[in-house]
VOLUMPA-582712 format. One record per residue (C-alpha): residue in one letter; x, y, z; residue number from 1. Coordinates in nm, 2 decimals. Each point is the difference from the previous one (the first is absolute). Layout:
N
aa_x_y_z_i
a_X_Y_Z_NUM
...
***
This chain:
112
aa_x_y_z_i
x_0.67_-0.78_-0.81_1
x_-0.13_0.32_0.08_2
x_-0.19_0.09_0.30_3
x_-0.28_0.30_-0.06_4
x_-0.08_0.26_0.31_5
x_-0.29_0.06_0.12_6
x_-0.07_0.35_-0.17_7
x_0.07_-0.13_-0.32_8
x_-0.30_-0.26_0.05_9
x_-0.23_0.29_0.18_10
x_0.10_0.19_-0.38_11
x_-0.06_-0.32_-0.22_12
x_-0.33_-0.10_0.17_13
x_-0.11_0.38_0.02_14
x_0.06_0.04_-0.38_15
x_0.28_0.25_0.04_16
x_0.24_0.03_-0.29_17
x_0.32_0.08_0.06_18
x_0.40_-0.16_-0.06_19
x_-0.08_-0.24_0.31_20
x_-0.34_-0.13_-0.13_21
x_0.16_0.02_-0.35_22
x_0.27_-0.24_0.10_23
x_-0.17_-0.25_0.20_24
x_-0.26_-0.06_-0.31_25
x_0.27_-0.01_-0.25_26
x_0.15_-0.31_0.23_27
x_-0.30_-0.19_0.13_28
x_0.02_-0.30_-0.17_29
x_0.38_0.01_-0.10_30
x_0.13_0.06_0.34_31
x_-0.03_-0.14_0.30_32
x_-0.15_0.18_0.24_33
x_-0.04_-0.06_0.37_34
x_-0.19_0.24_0.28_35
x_0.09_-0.05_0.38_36
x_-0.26_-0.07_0.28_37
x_0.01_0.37_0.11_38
x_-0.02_0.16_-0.31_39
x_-0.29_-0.21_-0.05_40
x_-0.19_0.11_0.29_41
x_0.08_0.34_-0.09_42
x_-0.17_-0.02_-0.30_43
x_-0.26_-0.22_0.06_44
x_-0.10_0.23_0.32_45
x_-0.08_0.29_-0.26_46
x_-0.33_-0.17_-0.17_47
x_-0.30_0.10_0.08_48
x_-0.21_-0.21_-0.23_49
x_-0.02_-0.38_0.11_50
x_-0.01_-0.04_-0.40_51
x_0.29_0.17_-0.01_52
x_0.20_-0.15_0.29_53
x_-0.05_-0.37_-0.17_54
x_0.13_0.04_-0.32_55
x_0.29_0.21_0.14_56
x_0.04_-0.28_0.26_57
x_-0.05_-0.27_-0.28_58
x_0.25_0.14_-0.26_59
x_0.26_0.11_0.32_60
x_0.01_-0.30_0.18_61
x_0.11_-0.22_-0.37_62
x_0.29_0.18_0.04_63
x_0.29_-0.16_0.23_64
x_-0.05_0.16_0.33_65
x_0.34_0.08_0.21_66
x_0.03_-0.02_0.40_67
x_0.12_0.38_0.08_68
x_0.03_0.01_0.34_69
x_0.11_-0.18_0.31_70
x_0.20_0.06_0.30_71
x_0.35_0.07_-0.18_72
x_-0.15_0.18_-0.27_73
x_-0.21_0.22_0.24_74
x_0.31_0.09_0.18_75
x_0.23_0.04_-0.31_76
x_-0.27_0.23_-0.15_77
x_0.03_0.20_0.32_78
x_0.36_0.05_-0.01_79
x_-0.01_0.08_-0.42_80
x_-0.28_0.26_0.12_81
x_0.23_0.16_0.24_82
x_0.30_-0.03_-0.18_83
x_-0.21_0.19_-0.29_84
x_-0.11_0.29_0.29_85
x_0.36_0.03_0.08_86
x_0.11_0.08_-0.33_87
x_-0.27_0.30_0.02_88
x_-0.26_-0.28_-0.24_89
x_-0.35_0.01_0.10_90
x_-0.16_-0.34_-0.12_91
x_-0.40_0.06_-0.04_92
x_-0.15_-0.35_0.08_93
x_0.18_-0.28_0.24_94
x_-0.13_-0.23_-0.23_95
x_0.22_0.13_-0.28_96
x_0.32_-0.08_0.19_97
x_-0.11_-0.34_0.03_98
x_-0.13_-0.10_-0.39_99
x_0.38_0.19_-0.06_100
x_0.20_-0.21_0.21_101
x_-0.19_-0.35_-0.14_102
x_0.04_0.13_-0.33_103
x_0.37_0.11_0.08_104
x_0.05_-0.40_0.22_105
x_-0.15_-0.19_-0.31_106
x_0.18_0.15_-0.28_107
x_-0.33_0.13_-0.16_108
x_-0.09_0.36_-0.18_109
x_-0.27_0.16_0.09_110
x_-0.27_0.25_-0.18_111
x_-0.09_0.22_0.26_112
***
């Protein structure tokens, strides 16, 4: 099982190539892949074409789609944020503490 970030998806759907992209097309179909609810509204948030926004919606929502947050997690994330900061490591995006520690909880890798 292998859960794929949110830039990867902004790269696939955007046509980027690069090792990310490279790897989630060799394993679609042979893996399986699952998105969480916040990486999905971080991707779907980016389309500006309606056109656009259904497929991605369509083809992102056959996936399994993982809970990432809730009380515990939101204060667990916190603490892995700050425990990060203290060691002098500046995470970008909250959101990237959280799909860590799911992936991290569940046992599954992640392409990021």
């Amino acid at each position: 099982m292998i859960l794929v970030d949110s830039s990867v998806w902004i790269d696939f759907f955007n046509g980027t190539a690069c090792a990310e992209t490279d790897k989630l097309n060799e394993i679609l179909g042979l893996e399986e892949i699952i998105i969480g609810d916040l990486i999905l509204a971080e991707v779907l948030q980016g389309f500006s074409s309606d056109t656009d926004y259904k497929a991605a919606k369509n083809a992102l929502t056959s996936l399994t789609v993982h809970d990432l947050l809730g009380k515990d997690m939101a204060i667990t994330s916190a603490n892995n944020f700050r425990k990060l900061r203290k060691k002098g490591i500046t995470i970008r995006k909250t959101a990237d503490v959280i799909i860590a520690r799911q992936c991290k909880l569940n046992c599954v890798s992640a392409l990021i």
